[in-house]
C-alpha positions as CSV (number, residue, x, y, z in Angstrom):
1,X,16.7,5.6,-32.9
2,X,18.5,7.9,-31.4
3,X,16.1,8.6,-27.6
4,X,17.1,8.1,-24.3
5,X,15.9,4.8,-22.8
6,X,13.3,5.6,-20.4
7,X,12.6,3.1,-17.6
8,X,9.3,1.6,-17.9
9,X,8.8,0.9,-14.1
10,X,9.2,3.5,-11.3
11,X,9.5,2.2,-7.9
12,X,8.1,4.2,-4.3
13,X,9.6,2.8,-1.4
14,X,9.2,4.0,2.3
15,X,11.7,4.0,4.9
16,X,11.5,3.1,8.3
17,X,8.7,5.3,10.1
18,X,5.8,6.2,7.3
19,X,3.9,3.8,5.4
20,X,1.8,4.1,2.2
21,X,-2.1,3.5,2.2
22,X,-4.0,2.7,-0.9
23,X,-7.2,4.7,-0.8
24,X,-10.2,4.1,-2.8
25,X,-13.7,5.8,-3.3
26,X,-17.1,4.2,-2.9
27,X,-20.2,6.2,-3.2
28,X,-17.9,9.2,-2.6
29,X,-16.9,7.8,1.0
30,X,-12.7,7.1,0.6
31,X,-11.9,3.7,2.5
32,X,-8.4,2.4,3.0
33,X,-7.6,-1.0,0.9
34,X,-4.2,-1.9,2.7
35,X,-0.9,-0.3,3.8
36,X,2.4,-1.1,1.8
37,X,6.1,-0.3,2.1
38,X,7.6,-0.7,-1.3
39,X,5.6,-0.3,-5.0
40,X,6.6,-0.6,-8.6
41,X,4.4,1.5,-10.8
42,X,4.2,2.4,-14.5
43,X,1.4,3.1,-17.2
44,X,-0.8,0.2,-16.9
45,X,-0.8,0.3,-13.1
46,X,0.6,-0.1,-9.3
47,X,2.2,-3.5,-7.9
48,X,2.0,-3.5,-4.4
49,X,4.9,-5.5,-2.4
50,X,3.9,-7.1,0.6
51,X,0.4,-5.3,1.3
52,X,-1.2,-5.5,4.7
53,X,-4.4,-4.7,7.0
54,X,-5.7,-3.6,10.1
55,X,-7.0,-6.8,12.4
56,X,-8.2,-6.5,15.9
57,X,-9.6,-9.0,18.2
58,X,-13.0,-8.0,18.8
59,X,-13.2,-6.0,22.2
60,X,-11.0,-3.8,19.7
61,X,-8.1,-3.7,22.7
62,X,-5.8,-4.8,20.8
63,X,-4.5,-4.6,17.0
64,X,-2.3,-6.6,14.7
65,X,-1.2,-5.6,10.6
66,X,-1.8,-9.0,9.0
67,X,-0.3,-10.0,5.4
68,X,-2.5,-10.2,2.4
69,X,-0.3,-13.3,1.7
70,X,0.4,-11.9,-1.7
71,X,1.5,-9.4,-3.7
72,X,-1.6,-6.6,-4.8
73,X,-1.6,-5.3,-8.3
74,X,-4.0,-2.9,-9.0
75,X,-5.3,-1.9,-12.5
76,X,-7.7,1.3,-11.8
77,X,-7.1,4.9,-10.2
78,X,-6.4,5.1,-6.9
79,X,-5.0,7.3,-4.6
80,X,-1.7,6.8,-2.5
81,X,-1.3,8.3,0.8
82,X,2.0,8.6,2.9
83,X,0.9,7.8,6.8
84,X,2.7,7.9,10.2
85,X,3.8,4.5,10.9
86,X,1.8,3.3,14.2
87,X,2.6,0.4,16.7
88,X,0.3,-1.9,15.3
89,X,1.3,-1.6,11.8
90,X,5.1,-3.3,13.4
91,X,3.2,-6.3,14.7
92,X,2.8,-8.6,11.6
93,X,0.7,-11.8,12.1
């Protein structure tokens, strides 16, 4: 056939300091769904490894990144932001 073989995943991985944030729009308002330090992507859409959120205890003092438990694989746009790394993100629950 006579093409080059063209890899049908591409992979995004952050090292140590930024993290990625999946972004998506309601009512024109963008919200952050979770961070993430490694993705595979291709045409159909974006597997991210070892997602996590934002949890606080509730006099907000004090702030914790707690695991989705699973991997996230997202099949709609969505926008991908690279963010400085902050303390609470290194305190998995």
């Amino acid at each position: 056939m006579g093409g080059d073989l063209i890899e049908p995943y591409r992979m995004i991985e952050c090292a140590e300091g930024p993290v990625l944030a999946v972004l998506y729009t309601c009512h024109g308002v963008e919200f952050i769904h979770c961070y993430y330090r490694k993705a595979l992507f291709d045409q159909w859409g974006l597997h991210c490894s070892k997602p996590f959120y934002r949890t606080s205890e509730p006099g907000c003092r004090r702030s914790w990144a707690e695991s989705m438990g699973k991997d996230l694989f997202l099949f709609y746009a969505t926008r991908l932001d690279i963010v400085p790394e902050e303390d609470w993100m290194t305190n998995v629950c």
